[in-house]
N, C-alpha and C positions, 0 to 999 in steps of 0.2 A: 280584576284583570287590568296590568297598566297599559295605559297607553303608546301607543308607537311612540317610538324615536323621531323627533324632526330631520325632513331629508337637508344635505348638505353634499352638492356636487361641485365637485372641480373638472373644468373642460379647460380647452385648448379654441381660444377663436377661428370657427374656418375661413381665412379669408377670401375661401372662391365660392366655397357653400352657403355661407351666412350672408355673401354682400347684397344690394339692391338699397336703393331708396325710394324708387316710384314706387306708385300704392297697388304695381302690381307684383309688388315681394310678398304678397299676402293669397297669392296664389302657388308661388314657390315654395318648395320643400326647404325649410333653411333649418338642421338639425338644433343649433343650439337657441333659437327663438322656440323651436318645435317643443324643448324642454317644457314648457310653459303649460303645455296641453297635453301632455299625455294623460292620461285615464290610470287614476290611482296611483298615480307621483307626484303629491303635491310637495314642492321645492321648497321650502325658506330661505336658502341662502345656497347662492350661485357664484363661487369664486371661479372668474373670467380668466387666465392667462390669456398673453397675448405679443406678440414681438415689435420690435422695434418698427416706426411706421404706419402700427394702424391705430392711434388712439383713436380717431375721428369713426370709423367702424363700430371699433367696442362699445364707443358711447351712443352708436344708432342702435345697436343690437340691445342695450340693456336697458335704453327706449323703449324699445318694440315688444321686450318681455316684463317691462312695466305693467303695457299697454295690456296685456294678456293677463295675468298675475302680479296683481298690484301690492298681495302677500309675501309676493319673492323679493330676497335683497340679492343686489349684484351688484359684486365687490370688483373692482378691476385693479387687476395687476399686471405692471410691464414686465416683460424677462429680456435679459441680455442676451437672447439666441438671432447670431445674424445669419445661422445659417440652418437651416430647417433638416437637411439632411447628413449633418455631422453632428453626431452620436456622442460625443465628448461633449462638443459645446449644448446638444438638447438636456443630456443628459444632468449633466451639470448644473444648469441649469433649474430643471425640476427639481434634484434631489435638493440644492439649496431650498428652494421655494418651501418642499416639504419640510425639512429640518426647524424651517421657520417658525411653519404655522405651528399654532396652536391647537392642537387634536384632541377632541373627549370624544370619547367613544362609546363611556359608557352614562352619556347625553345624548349622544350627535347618533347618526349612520351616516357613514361619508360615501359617498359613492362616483366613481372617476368616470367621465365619459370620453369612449375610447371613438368616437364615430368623428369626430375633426381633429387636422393636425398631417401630420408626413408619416408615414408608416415608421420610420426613425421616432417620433412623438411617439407613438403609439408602441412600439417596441419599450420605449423609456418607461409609461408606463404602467406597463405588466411588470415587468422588472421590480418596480416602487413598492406596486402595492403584492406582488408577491413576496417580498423578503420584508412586509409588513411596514418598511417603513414608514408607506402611505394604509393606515388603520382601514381599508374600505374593500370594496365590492366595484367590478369592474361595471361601466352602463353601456349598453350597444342601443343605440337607434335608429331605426331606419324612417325609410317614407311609408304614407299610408299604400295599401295595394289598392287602391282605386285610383281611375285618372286624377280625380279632384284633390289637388294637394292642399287644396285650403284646409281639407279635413286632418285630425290629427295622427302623427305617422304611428310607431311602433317603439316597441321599448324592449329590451333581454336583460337580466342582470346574471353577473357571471360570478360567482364564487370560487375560489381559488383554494378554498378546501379538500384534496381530495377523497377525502375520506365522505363527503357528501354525498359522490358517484358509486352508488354499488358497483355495477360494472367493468367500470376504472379501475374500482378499488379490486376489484378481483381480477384484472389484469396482470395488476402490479404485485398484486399477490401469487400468481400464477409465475409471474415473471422471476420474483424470488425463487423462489420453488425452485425453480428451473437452474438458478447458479447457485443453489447451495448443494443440489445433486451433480452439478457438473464438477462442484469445490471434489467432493466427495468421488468423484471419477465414474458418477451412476451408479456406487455401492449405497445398497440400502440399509446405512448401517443403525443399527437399535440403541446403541448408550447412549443415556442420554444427554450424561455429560459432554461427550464428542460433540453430536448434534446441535447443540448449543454453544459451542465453543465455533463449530463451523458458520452458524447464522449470522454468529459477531462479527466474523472474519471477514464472511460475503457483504455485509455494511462496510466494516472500515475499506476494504480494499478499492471498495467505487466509489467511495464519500470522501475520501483522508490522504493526503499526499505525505501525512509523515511517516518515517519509518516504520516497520513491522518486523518484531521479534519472535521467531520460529526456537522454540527450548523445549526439549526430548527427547530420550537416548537416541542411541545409533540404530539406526533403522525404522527408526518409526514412520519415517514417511515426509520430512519435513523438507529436501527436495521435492520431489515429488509436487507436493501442497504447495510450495512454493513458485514451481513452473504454472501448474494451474490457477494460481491467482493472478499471474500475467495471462493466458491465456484468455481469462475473465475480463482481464481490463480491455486486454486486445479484441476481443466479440464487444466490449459495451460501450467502445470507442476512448477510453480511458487514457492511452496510452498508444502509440505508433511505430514509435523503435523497437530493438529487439530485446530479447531477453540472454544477458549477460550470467553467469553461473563459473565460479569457481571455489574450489576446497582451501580457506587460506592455510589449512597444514602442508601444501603442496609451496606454498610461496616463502622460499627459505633465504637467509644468503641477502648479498648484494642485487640479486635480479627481483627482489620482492614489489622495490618501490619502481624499478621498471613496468613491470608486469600491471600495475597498479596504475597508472599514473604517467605511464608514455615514457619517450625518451628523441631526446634528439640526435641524430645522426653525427659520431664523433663524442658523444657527450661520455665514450668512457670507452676502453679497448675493448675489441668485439662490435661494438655498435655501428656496425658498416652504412646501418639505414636506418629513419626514424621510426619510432613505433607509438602509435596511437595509445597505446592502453586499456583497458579494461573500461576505465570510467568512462574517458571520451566515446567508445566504442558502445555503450549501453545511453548514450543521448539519447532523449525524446522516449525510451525505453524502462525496461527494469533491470536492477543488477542486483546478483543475488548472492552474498557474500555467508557460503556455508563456514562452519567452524570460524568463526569471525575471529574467537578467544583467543586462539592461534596466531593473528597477527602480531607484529614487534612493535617499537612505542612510538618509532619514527611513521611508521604506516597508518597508525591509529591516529595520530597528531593531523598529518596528512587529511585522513577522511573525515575527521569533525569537520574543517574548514572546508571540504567540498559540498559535506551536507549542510553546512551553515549558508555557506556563501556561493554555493556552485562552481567555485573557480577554484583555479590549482594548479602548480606548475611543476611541468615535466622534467625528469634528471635532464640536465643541461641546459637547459629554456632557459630564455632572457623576457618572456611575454608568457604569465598564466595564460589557459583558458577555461573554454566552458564548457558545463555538461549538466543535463536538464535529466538527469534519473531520479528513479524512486528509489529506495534501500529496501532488498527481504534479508534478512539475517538469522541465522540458524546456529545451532550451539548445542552439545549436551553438557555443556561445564556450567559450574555455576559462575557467572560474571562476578556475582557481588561478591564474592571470595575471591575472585580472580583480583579482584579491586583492592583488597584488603592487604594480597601477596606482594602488590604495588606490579603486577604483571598485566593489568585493562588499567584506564584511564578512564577517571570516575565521568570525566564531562562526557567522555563517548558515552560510555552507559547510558548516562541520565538523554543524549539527544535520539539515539536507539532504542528505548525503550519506552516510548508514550503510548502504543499499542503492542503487548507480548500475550501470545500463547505459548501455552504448556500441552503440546501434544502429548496423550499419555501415551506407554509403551502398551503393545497387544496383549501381553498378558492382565493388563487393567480395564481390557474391552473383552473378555471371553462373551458377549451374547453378540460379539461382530465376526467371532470365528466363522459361522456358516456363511452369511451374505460375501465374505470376501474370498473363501474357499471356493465358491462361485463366479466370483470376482476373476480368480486368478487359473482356472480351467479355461475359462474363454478366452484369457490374455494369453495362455498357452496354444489353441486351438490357432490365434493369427499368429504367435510366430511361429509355429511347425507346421502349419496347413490341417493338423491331424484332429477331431473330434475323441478326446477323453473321456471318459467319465466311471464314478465310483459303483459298484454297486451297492445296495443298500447296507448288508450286514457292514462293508469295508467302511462304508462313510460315517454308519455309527459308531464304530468303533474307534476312528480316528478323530471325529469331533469328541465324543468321551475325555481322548487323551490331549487333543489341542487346547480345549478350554479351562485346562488343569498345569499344560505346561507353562516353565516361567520363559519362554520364548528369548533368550538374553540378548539377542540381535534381532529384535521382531522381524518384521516384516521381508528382511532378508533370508533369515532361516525360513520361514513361512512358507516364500518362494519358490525357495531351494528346494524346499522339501515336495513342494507339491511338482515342480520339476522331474526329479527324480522319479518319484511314484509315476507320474505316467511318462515317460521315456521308459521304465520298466514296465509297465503293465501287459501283460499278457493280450492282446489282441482289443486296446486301446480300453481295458477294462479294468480298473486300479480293484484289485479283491483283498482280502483281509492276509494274506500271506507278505502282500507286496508293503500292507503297510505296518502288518510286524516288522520285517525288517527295515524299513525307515525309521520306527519307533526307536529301536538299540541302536542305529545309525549314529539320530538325534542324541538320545542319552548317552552314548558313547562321547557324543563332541563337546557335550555340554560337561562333565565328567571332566575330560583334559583341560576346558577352560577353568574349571575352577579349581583343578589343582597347579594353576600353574604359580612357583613360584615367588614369593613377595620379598621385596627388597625392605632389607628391615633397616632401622636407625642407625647402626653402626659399620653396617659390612657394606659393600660395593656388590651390584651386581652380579651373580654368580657369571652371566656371561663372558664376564671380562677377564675370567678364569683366576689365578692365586696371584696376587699380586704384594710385596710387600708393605709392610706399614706406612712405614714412611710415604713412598708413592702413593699407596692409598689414600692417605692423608693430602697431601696436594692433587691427585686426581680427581677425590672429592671434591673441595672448592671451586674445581675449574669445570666441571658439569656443571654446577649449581650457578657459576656465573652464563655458562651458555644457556641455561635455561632462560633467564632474565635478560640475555640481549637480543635482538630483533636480529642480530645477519651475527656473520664471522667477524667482518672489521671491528665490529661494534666491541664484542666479546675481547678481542684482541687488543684495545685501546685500553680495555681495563685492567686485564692481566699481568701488560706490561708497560704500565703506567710508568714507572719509574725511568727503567735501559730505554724505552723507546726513545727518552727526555737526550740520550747521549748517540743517539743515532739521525744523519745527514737525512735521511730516504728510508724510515721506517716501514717494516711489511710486515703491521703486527698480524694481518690473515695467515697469510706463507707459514709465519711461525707457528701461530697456534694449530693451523693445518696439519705440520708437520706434526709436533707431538702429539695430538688426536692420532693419527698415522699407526704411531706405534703404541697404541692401543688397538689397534684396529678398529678406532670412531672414524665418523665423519660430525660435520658441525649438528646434521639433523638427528642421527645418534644420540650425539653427544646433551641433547637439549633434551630428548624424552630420558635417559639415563636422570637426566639432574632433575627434573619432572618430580620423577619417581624418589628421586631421595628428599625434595624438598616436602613432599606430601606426608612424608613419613618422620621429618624431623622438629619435633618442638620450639614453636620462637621461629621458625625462619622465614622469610619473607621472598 
């Protein structure tokens, strides 16, 4: 068996506790002389901190624990702290001191005694030796419990392990638990892969202030998961502002980078008054920017340098400012294709993406169909006031058919469907007739979606009705440019790169407006049209 480790404490001189010179300091409690005599601590080496003003002290006190333990060495060190209850300068302080010494750990047990010093001291080091910087075990001392303090006091040590504390440790275990079921919205759901992907989540979200990537089709729930990870933050104290949400497919046009990013009052016609913005407005909070892919190149530029730097200056601003958010971002496209079309911006990617999930779609969870079937009865029950429910033959029947369908709009159709069924059910009882016809309902719509249409490599849109050659042929290019510009101006500056060069007060929107027009486009039209042909034509970018 080896041998213990020799003991090695670092304290803090008390200079109200520790003081006395007459020989009746030997009836006094004095903590760090007390070191000396505890019962089964025996010390070898006592490094002394101590501030500016008391050498004369330190050097009684380490007298005194000569005088007691003439095995013990005590080391005296000054610190440059003038002021005991400023946290910067203690802090400071210690951490140097630490960084200094020389630590073996696996020779030494260091151990820090936390019983002299300012509660600011004492705060400094738990801090230390929790983030390990200081290798040690915290030492609590007190006085003896009898009147006679000659005798020797008491001693605790406190390990910073928590996995040591059963108890603890199944607090904290419990306490898990408890936000990976709330992630989950108190669906007890079975896959295991989900489940597992949700325990990461509930880590990174109260551990990690960088970004978080939500990727998986439409419907899968990734709003949703996303509101409730602010929710999370906001019960664990995480987080204090609000929770900011919008669709960047809805942010088209010149009003994009408004919407975004504020606007001063005057900064452009229409602007009667200022407007804070999305970002400003989600400070101290979370912003949760769905369909992110969808943003233009000027918006994307824009929000690297907010998430880089927190600052950013509003249309018409003469003074960036600030905003202290978190990013959730959500997507069913692929970015890194999107990167490739030269339509995302690889630096965004790469500063968005250091934590992503891949939410699967419902039909890759069929053993979740029952738990959220139950899920979403009671979510119907609070908003109709009404108590549903299936009877047995009905529910078999229907989970049979849900954990086989391909669900193409998960969690929406899911919904819907379970909507439907009881707003029909006969005397708030869903029975197997009501969910045959939802069944043909379903396959009926599922049916239409997948015969709709596809725009193939050479033709235009069938919507756009017979259009000549020729026109076809330049209406084509000028989709494919709106696809790839961020607003209408933008589009517009390249279309008509050349005549604009011979015009005083160009209005390349107006124009390009206009001819969209008589197409019956508008610019947002106009962008999923070219979407669609770019996906479909080889080589284009």
């Amino acid at each position: 068996m080896s041998a213990a480790k020799p003991n090695v404490v670092l304290g803090l001189l008390g200079t109200t506790l520790d003081k006395g010179r007459s020989t009746k300091r030997w009836q006094r409690w004095r903590p760090t002389v007390d070191l000396a005599r505890q019962r089964g601590l025996p010390i070898q080496r006592l490094e002394l901190l101590y501030g500016p003003g008391s050498d004369a002290l330190a050097a009684f006190v380490a007298d005194d624990i000569q005088q007691l333990s003439s095995s013990t060495k005590v080391n005296l060190h000054s610190l440059l702290i003038h002021d005991w209850w400023d946290f910067e300068n203690v802090y400071s302080a210690l951490y140097d001191f630490a960084e200094s010494y020389s630590f073996a750990p696996e020779t030494h047990r260091y151990l820090v005694h936390m019983t002299t010093g300012s509660h600011v001291a004492q705060i400094c080091w738990f801090l230390l030796v929790e983030a390990r910087i200081i290798p040690g075990t915290l030492l609590q001392t007190a006085p003896p419990k009898s009147r006679n303090r000659s005798q020797p006091g008491q001693h605790t040590t406190i390990n910073l392990n928590l996995a040591r504390y059963d108890a603890i440790a199944r607090r904290f275990s419990s306490r898990t638990e408890e936000d990976v079921s709330f992630l989950k919205s108190g669906i007890e759901t079975r896959n295991a892969s989900f489940n597992r992907l949700i325990e990461q989540l509930e880590k990174v979200a109260l551990s990690s202030p960088a970004p978080i990537l939500l990727l998986g089709p439409t419907g899968a729930g990734k709003s949703q998961l996303a509101r409730r990870v602010y929710e999370l933050r906001k019960r664990r104290r995480r987080v204090d502002g609000p929770f900011v949400e919008v669709n960047c497919a809805t942010l088209r046009g010149d009003s994009a980078m408004s919407a975004l990013f504020g606007h001063e009052k005057g900064a452009f016609t229409g602007a009667i008054s200022s407007r804070p913005g999305l970002l400003r407005t989600a400070h101290n909070g979370v912003l949760f920017l769905d369909e992110i892919g969808e943003l233009g190149s000027d918006e994307q530029a824009m929000l690297l340098r907010a998430l880089e730097e927190h600052r950013f200056l509003p249309v018409g601003a003469d003074q960036e400012v600030e905003s202290q958010f978190s990013l959730l971002a959500g997507t069913n496209q692929d970015l890194g294709l999107r990167v490739s079309q030269g339509l995302f911006r690889d630096d965004l990617l790469a500063r968005i993406d250091t934590w992503t999930f891949v939410i699967p779609g419902l039909s890759q969870r069929p053993e979740d169909i029952e738990p959220n079937l139950a899920f979403e009865l009671a979510r119907i029950e609070t908003i109709t006031g009404e108590r549903v429910s299936f009877n047995h033959e009905a529910q078999n029947y229907f989970l049979t058919f849900a954990t086989q369908a391909p669900w193409p709009r998960n969690f929406r159709d899911f919904g819907a469907s379970l909507m439907r069924m009881a707003t029909l059910a006969p005397g708030g009882r869903i029975n197997k007739p009501t969910v045959l016809e939802e069944i043909q309902r379903l396959e009926d719509t599922w049916s239409r979606l997948s015969a709709r249409p596809l725009v193939t490599a050479t033709t235009l849109p069938e919507e756009l009705g017979p259009i000549d050659r020729f026109d076809a042929i330049q209406l084509s290019d000028v989709l494919k440019v709106c696809a790839q510009s961020s607003s209408l101006s933008d589009a517009g500056r390249q279309l008509f790169a050349e005549s604009r060069k011979k015009k005083p007060n160009p209005n390349d929107a107006d124009r390009l407006r206009k001819y969209l027009s008589r197409h019956h486009l508008d610019f947002s039209s106009a962008q999923i049209f070219g979407r669609s042909l770019q996906s479909r034509v080889p080589g284009t970018r």
